[in-house]
VOPAGU-2260 file (C-alpha; in pm, 1 decimal, decimal comma):
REM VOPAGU-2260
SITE   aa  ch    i         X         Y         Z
SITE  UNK   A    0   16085,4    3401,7   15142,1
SITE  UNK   A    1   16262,7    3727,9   15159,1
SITE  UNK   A    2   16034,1    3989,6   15352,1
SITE  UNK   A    3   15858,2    4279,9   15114,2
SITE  UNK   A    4   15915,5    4611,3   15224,9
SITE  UNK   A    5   15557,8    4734,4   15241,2
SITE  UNK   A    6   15639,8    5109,3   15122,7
SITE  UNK   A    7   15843,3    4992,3   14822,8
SITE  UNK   A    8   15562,7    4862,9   14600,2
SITE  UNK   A    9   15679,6    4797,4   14238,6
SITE  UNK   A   10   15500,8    5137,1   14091,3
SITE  UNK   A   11   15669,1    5314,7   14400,7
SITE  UNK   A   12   16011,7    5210,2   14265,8
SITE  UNK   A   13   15894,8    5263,9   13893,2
SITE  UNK   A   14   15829,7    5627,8   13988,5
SITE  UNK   A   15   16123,9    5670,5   14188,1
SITE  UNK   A   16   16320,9    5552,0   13897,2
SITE  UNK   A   17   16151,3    5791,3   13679,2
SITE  UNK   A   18   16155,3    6125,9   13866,1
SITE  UNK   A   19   16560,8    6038,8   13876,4
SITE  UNK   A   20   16569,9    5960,7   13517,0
SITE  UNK   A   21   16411,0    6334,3   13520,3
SITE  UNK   A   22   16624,1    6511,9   13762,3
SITE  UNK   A   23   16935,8    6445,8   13588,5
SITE  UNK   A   24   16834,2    6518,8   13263,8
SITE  UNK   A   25   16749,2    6819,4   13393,2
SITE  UNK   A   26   17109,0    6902,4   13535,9
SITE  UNK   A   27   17226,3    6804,6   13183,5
SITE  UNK   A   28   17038,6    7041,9   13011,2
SITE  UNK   A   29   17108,2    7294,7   13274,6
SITE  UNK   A   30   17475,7    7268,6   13210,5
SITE  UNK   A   31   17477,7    7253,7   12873,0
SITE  UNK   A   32   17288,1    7562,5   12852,0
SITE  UNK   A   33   17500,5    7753,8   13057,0
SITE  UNK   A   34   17745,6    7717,2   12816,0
SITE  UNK   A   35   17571,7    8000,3   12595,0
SITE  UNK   A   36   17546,6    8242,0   12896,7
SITE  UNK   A   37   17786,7    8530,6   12850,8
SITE  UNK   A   38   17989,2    8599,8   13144,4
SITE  UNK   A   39   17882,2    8816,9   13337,0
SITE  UNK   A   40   17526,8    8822,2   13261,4
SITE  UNK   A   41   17434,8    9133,4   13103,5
SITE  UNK   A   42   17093,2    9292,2   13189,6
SITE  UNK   A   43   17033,0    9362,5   12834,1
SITE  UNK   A   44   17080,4    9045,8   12779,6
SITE  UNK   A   45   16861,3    8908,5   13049,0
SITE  UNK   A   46   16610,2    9126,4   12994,6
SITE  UNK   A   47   16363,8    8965,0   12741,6
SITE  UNK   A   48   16458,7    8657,3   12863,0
SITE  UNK   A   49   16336,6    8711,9   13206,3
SITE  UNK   A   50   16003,3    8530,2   13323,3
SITE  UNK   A   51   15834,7    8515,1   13672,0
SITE  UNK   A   52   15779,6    8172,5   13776,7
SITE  UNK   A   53   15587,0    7979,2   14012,4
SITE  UNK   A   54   15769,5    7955,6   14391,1
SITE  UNK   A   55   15782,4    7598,7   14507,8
SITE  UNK   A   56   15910,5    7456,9   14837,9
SITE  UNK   A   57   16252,3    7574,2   14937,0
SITE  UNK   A   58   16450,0    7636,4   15196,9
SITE  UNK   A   59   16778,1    7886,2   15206,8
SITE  UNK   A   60   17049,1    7785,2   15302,4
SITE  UNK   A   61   17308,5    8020,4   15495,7
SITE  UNK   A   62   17551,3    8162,6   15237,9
SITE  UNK   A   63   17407,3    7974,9   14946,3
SITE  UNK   A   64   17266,5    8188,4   14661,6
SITE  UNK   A   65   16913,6    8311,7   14724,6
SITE  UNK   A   66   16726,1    8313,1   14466,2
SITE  UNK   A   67   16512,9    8713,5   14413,2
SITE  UNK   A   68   16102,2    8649,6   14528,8
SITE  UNK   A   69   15851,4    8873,2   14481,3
SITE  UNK   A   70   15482,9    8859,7   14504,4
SITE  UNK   A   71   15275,8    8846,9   14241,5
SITE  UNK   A   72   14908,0    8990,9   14185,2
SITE  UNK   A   73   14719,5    8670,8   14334,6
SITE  UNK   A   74   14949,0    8711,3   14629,1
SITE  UNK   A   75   15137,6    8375,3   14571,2
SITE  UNK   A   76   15533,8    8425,2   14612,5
SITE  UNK   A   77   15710,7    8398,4   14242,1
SITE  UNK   A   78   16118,2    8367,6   14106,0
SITE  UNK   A   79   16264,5    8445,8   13812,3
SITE  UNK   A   80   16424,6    8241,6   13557,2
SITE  UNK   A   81   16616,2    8363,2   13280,9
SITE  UNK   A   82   16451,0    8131,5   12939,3
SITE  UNK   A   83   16754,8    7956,8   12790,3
SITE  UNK   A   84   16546,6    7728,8   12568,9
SITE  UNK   A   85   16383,3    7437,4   12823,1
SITE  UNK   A   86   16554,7    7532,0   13114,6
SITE  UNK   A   87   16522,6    7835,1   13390,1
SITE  UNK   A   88   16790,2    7929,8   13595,7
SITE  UNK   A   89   16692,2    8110,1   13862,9
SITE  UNK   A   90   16787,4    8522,3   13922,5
SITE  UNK   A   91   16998,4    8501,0   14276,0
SITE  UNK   A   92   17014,4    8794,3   14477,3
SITE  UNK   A   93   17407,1    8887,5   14372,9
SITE  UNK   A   94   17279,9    8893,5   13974,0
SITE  UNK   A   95   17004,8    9136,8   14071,1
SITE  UNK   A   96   17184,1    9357,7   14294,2
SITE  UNK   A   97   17495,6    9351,7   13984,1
SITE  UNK   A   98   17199,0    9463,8   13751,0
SITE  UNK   A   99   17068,6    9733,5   14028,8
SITE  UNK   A  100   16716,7    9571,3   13967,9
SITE  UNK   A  101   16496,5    9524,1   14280,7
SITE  UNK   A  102   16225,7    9250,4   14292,8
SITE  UNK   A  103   15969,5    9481,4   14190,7
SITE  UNK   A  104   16135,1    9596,1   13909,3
SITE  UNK   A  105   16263,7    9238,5   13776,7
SITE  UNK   A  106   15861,0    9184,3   13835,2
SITE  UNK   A  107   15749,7    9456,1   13594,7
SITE  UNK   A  108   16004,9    9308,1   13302,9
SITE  UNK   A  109   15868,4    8928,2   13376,9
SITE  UNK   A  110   15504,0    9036,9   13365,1
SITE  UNK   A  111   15535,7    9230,2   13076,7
SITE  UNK   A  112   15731,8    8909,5   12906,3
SITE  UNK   A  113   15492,8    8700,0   13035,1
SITE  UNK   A  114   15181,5    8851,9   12874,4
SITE  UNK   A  115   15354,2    8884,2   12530,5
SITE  UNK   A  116   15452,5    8507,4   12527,3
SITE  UNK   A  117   15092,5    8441,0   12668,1
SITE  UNK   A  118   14956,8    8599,0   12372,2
SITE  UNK   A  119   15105,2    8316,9   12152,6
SITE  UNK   A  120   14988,6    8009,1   12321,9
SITE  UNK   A  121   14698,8    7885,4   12085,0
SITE  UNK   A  122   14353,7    7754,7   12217,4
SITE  UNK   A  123   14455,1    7386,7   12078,2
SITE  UNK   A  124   14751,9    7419,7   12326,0
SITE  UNK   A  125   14434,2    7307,0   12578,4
SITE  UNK   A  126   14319,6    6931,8   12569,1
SITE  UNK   A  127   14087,4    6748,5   12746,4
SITE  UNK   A  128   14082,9    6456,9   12973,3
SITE  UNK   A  129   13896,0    6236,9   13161,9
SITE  UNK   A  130   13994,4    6212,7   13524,8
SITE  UNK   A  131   13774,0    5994,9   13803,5
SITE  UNK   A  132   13460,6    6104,0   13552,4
SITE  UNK   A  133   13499,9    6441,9   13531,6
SITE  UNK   A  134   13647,1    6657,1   13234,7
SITE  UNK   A  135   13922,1    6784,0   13299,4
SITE  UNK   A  136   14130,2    7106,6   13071,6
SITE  UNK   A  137   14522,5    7062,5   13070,3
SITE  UNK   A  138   14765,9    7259,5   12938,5
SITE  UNK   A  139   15103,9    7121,0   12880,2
SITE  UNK   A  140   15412,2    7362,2   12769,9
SITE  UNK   A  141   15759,9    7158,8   12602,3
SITE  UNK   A  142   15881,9    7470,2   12810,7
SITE  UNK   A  143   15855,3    7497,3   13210,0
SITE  UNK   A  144   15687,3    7861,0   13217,2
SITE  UNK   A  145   15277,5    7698,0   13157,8
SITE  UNK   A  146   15187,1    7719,7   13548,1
SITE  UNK   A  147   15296,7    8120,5   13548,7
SITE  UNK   A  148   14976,4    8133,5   13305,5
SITE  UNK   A  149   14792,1    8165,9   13637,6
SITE  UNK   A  150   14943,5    8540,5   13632,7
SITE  UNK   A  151   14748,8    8623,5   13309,9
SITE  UNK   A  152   14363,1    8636,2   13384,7
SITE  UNK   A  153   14269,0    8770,6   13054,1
SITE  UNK   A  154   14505,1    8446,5   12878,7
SITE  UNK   A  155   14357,6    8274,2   13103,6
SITE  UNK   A  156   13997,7    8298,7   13021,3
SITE  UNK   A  157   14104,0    8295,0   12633,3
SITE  UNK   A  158   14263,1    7969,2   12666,6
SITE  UNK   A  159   14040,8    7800,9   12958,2
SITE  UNK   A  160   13725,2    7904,5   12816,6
SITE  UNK   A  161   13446,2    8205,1   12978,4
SITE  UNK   A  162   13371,9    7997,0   13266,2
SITE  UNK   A  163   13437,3    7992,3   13622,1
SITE  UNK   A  164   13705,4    7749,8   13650,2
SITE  UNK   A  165   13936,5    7640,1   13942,8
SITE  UNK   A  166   14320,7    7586,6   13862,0
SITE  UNK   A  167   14597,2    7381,3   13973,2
SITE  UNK   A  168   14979,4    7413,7   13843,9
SITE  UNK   A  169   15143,0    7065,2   13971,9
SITE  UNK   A  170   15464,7    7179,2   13820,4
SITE  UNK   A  171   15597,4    7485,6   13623,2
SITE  UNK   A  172   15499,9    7281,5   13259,7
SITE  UNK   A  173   15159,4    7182,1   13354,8
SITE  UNK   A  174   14839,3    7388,3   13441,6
SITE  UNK   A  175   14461,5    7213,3   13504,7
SITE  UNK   A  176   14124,9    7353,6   13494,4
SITE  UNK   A  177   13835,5    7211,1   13691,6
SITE  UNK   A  178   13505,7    7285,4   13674,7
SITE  UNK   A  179   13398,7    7492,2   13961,6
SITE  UNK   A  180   13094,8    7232,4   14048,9
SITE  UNK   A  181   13399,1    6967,5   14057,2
SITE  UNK   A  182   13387,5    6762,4   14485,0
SITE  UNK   A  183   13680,1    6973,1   14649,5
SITE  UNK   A  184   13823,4    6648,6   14790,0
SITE  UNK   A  185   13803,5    6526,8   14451,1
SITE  UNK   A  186   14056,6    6778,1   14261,9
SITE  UNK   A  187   14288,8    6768,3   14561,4
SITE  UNK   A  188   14334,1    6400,9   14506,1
SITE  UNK   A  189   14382,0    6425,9   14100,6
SITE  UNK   A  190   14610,0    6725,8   14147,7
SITE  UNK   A  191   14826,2    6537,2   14428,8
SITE  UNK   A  192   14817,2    6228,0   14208,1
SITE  UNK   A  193   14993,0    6476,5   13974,9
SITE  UNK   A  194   15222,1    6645,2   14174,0
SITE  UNK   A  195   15364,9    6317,3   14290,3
SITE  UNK   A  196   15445,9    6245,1   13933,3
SITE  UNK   A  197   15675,3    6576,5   13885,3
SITE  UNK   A  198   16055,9    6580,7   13968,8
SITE  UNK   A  199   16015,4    6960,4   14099,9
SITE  UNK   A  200   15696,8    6976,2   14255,1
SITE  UNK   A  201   15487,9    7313,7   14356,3
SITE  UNK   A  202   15227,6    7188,6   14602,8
SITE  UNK   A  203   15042,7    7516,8   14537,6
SITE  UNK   A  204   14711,4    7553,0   14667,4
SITE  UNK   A  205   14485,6    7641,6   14417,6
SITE  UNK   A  206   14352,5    7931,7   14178,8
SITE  UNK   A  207   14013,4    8015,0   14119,3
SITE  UNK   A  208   13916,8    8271,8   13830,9
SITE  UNK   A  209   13566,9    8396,5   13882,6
SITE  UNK   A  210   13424,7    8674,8   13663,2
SITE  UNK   A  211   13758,1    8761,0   13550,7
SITE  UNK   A  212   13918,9    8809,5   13871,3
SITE  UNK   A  213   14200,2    8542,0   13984,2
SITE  UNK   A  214   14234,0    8469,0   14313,1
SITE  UNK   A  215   14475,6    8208,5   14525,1
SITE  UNK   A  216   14309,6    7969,0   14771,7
SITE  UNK   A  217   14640,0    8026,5   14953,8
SITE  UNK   A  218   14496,6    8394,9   15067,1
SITE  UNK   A  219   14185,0    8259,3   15250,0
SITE  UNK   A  220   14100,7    8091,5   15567,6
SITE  UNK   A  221   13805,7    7875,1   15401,7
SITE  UNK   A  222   13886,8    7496,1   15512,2
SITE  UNK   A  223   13747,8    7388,8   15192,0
């Protein structure tokens, strides 16, 4: 009998296949986006456009095009994509330095974007699920900017509810709310199970917003 590769289990391959299927339609819709882009990209173009998103893992490479960070309120590191319908290319350092913008300025304009769009999201947008016996909030957006939600405290608590709640974006399209009382190990474990499931994934720690204020677990030296 041939031997079974003990990594390659059949869901393995099933979500390999998957994330691929994802990944290039992704570059599909990138491209054909691009098409309505004017050339050169005017700012006042850009402008309303422009939304701060979520940084995930990345690595520069030498003479490659840098994408602009900034960092935000929580103190978690964000980009900027310009909204061209369900994709977000990101603002490079050459675009920004064309439009004289610096990162604090291009995160001014995102925020302000952000919290207007915010403002629109309706309560339904937030279902419920049951994960390892514990209710769980989720917010799914067609549109990759949900996760930057975590940058509005005040849509936040609107949408999530009055409660203390602790929040996890596996991806820029989905954001999760946990009960505060929730076993620590316990979310880690439903949010990895999630992250493993997204073609771009953040691997964020989490957010916690407590009595209106939003703060990053990424800031403190707690082990839990």
């Amino acid at each position: 009998m041939p031997e079974r590769h003990p990594t390659w289990t059949v869901p393995r391959v099933q979500r390999a296949i998957r994330l691929g299927a994802a990944i290039l339609r992704e570059e599909r819709a990138v491209r054909r986006a691009a098409r309505s882009v004017p050339r050169p990209v005017p700012w006042e173009w850009a402008e309303p456009r422009l939304v701060p998103l979520l940084a995930g893992p990345r690595l520069d490479h030498e003479g490659g095009d840098e994408p602009v960070r900034a960092i935000a309120a929580p103190g978690c590191a964000v980009v900027f994509g310009l909204d061209l319908g369900r994709v977000f290319p990101l603002v490079d350092v050459p675009i920004a330095e064309r439009w004289e913008c610096s990162p604090a300025q291009l995160l001014s304009v995102a925020m302000t974007n952000l919290e207007r769009r915010a403002r629109l999201v309706p309560r339904t947008a937030v279902t419920r699920a049951t994960l390892s016996g514990h209710i769980v909030q989720i917010l799914r957006r067609p549109r990759g900017w949900a996760a930057s939600l975590v940058l509005a405290p005040e849509e936040l608590a609107r949408l999530f509810g009055p409660d203390d709640i602790v929040l996890a974006a596996p991806g820029q399209s989905l954001l999760m709310g946990f009960r505060t009382d929730m076993p620590t190990r316990l979310v880690g474990d439903i949010v990895v199970d999630f992250e493993k499931g997204e073609a771009w994934p953040l691997w964020l720690d989490p957010f916690v917003l407590a009595d209106g204020e939003l703060s990053w677990g990424g800031t403190t030296d707690d082990g839990e």
